[in-house]
C-alpha positions as semicolon CSV with decimal commas, in nm:
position;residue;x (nm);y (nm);z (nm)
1;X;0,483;-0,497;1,018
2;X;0,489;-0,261;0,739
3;X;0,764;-0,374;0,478
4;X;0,971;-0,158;0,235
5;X;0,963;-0,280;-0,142
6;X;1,143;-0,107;-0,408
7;X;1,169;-0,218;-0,806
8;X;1,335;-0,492;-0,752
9;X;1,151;-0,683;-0,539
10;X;0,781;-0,535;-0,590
11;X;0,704;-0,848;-0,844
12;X;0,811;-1,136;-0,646
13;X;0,696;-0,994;-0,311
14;X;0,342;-0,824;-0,379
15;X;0,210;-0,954;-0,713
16;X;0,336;-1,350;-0,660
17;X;0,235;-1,323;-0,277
18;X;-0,063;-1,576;-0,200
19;X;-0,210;-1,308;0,038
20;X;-0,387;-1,003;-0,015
21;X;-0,091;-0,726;-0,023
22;X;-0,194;-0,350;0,105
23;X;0,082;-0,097;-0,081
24;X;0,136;0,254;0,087
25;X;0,301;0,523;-0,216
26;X;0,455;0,762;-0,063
27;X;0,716;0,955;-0,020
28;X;0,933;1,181;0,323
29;X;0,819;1,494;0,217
30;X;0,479;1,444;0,227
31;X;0,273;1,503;0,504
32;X;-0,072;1,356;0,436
33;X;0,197;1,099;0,437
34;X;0,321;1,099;0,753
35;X;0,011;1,153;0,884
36;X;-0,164;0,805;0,718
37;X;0,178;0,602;0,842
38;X;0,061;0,526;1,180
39;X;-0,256;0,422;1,066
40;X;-0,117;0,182;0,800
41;X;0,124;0,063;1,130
42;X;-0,174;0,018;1,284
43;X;-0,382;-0,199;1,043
44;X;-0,050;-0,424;0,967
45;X;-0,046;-0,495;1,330
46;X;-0,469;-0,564;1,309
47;X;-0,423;-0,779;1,000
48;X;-0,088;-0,963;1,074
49;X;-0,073;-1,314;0,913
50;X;-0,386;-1,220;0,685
51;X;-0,234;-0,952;0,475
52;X;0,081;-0,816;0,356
53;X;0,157;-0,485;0,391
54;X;0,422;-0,247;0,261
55;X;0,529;0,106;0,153
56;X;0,704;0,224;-0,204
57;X;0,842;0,551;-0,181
58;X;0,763;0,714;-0,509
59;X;1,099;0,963;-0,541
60;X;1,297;0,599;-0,549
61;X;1,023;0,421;-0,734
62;X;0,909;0,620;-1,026
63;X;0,838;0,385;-1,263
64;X;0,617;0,178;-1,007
65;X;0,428;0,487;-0,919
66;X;0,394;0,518;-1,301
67;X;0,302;0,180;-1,392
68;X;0,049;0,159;-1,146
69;X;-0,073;0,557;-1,172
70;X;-0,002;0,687;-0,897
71;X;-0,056;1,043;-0,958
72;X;-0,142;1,197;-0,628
73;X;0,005;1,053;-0,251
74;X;-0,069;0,903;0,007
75;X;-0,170;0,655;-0,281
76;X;-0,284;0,291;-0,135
77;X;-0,338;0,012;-0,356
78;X;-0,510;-0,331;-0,235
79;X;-0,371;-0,617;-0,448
80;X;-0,484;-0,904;-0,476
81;X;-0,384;-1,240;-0,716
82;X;-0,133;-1,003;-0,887
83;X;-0,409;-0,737;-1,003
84;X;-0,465;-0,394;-0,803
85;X;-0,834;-0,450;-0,675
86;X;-0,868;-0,135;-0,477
87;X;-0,694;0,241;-0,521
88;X;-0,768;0,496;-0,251
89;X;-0,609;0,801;-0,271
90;X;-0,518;1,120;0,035
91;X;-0,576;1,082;0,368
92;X;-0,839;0,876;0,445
93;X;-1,022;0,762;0,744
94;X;-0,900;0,441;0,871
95;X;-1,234;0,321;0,887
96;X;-1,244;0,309;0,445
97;X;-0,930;0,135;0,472
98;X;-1,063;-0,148;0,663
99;X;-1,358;-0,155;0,440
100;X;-1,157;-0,197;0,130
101;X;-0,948;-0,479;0,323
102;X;-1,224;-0,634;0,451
103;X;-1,409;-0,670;0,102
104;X;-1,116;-0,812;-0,077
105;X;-1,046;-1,070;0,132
């Protein structure tokens, strides 16, 4: 299950979570968007119980997409102890994604 954080819950959630956390920026209007949701979907089912996964929409999150640089979307950061380990940006193949799971776990 992919969750929805926001500001005020982004700190407590993702960077205190014991877990590795997977964070989708994005935001409705973009398609490379829409097209990578289903994937993410996908993996959160694959990886359920191992890592936490989530979306930030960037239009109602600015200042997360700007603390964390988020210049471009889809933008999918893999955090892990409280520290962004991995940033992939655009539509990817879902194969990368697994591979930057996989080597932060």
């Amino acid at each position: 299950m992919v969750h929805v954080y926001e500001e005020a819950n982004f700190d407590n959630e993702v960077l205190k979570a014991s877990q590795l956390a997977f964070i989708d920026f994005y935001a409705d209007w973009c398609g490379p968007c829409k097209m990578m949701a289903p994937v993410v979907e996908e993996l959160s089912e694959a990886y359920s119980g191992k890592v936490l996964f989530g979306k930030i929409n960037v239009d109602e999150n600015q200042s997360l997409a700007q603390k964390y640089g988020v210049m471009s979307i889809p933008t999918f950061l893999v955090i892990k102890d409280g520290e962004v380990v991995e940033k992939l940006v655009g539509g990817l193949p879902k194969e990368q994604l697994v591979e930057a799971i996989d080597k932060n776990m």
